[in-house]
Structure formats: structure tokens, C-alpha cells
matplotlib code that plots the C-alpha trace (Angstrom):
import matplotlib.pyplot as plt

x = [-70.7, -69.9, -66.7, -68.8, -70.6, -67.4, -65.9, -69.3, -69.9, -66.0, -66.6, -70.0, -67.9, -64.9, -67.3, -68.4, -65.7, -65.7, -64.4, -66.4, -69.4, -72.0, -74.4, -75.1, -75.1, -79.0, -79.1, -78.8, -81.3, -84.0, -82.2, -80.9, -84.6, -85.4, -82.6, -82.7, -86.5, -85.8, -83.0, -85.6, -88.3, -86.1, -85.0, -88.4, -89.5, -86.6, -86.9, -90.5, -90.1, -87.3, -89.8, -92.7, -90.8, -88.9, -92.6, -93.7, -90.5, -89.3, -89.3, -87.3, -84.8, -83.8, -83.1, -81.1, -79.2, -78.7, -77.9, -75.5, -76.9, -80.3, -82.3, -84.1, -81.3, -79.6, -82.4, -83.0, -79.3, -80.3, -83.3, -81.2, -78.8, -75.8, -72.3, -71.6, -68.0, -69.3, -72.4, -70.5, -69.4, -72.9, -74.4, -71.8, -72.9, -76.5, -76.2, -73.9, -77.1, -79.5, -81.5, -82.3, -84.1, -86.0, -88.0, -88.2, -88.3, -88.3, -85.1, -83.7, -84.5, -82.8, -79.6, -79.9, -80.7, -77.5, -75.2, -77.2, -75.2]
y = [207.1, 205.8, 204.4, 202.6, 201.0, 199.9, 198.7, 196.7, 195.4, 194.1, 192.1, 190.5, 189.3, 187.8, 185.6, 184.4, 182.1, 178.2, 176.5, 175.0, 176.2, 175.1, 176.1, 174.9, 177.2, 178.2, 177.0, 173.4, 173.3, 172.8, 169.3, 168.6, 168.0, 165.9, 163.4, 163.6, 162.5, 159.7, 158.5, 158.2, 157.0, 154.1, 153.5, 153.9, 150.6, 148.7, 149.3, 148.3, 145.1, 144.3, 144.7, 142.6, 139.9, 139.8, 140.1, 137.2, 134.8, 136.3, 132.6, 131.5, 133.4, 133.8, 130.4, 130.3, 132.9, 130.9, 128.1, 130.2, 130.2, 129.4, 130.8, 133.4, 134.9, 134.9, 136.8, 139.5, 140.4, 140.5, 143.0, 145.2, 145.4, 144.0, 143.6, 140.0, 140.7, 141.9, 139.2, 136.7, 139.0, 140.8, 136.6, 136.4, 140.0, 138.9, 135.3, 137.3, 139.5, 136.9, 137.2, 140.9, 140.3, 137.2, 139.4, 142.5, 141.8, 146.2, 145.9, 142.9, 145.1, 148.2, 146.4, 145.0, 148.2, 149.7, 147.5, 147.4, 149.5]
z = [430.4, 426.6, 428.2, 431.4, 428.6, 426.0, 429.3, 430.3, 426.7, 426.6, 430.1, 428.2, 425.3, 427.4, 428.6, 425.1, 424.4, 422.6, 425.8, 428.4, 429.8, 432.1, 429.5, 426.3, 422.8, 422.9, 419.1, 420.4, 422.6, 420.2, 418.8, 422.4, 423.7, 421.4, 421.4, 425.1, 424.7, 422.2, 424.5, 427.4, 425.3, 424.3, 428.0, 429.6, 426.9, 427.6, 431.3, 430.9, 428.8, 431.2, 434.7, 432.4, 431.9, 435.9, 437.3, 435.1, 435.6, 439.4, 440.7, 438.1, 437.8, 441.2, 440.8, 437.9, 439.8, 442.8, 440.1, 438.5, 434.9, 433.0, 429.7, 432.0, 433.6, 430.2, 428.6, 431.5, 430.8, 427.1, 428.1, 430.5, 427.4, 429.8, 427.8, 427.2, 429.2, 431.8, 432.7, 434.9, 436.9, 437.3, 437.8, 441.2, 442.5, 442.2, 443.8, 446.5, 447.0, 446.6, 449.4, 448.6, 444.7, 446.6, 448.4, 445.5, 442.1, 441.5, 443.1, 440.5, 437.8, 439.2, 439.5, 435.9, 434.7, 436.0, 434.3, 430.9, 428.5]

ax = plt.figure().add_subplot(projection="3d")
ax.plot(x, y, z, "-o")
ax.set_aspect("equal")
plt.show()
């Protein structure tokens, strides 16, 4: 019996190793929730700020996207946080996909918010 348990124990503590795990060290949990709600606390106001401001200005810049530049379209990708390299190429996927954010402005602010950083 003492040996079913020595063996059973050993088993338990091979699995107790530093490599990868699918879950995380219980002391770390505590610290992990509350960067994990900072992190979405900051996203949910930028995501918010970012919708105010595409409801307010939708006309506008869908046509600064059509144009192919413009203040407004400039600062949306300044709200959805969007790398500087990487905003000419996001301007031609929009104006390819115009007709799509000119009928949903929830839908412009999706696709900003995937490229922001």
C-alpha cells in the first residue's frame, strides 16, 4: 500500500516541471487578473473614443478614404493606434472595401481596430 502511494506521489511530481504548461503557476493568477483587466480597460476606452468619433465623422471619412487621405482618416488611425508603416497599406484595403464601411460605420471601426497595435 505505502509503495502504491510513493509510486502515485512520484507520477504527481513528474508532472511539476518549469516547462510549458497549459496552466499557469496559481501564484500568478492574482497579478495576471489584474493586468489582464487594465489591458481591457485601456482597450474598451480606446475602442470607445475610436466608435465616438467614426459615428460623428462617418460621412467624412469615407470620403477621405475614397480620396485616399484627409485629417479624419489620419486621426481614426491615430485612435485605433495603427503603426505609421503600416497605414497606407490599411488606406488601400479600405478604399478596396469601400462599399462595405458606407453602409456600417461598426464595421469601419472593427477593421481599424484590428490593425491598431
Amino acid at each position: 500500500m505505502v509503495r502504491a502511494f510513493l509510486i502515485l506521489g512520484l507520477c504527481l511530481l513528474a508532472g511539476c516541471n518549469s516547462g510549458t504548461s497549459h496552466l499557469p503557476n496559481p501564484l500568478s493568477l492574482p497579478g495576471q487578473a489584474v493586468a489582464t483587466g487594465l489591458e481591457n480597460a485601456a482597450y474598451n476606452a480606446r475602442r470607445a473614443r475610436l466608435a465616438r468619433y467614426v459615428q460623428h465623422h462617418h460621412a467624412q471619412i469615407i470620403e477621405e478614404i475614397a480620396a485616399g487621405n484627409g485629417p479624419r482618416i489620419s486621426t481614426v488611425m491615430a485612435l485605433a493606434d495603427v503603426p505609421y508603416h503600416r497605414r497606407p497599406q490599411l488606406l488601400n484595403r479600405l478604399r478596396e472595401d469601400i462599399a462595405l464601411y458606407q453602409t456600417d460605420a461598426e464595421v469601419l471601426v472593427v477593421a481599424l481596430m484590428v490593425h491598431g497595435a
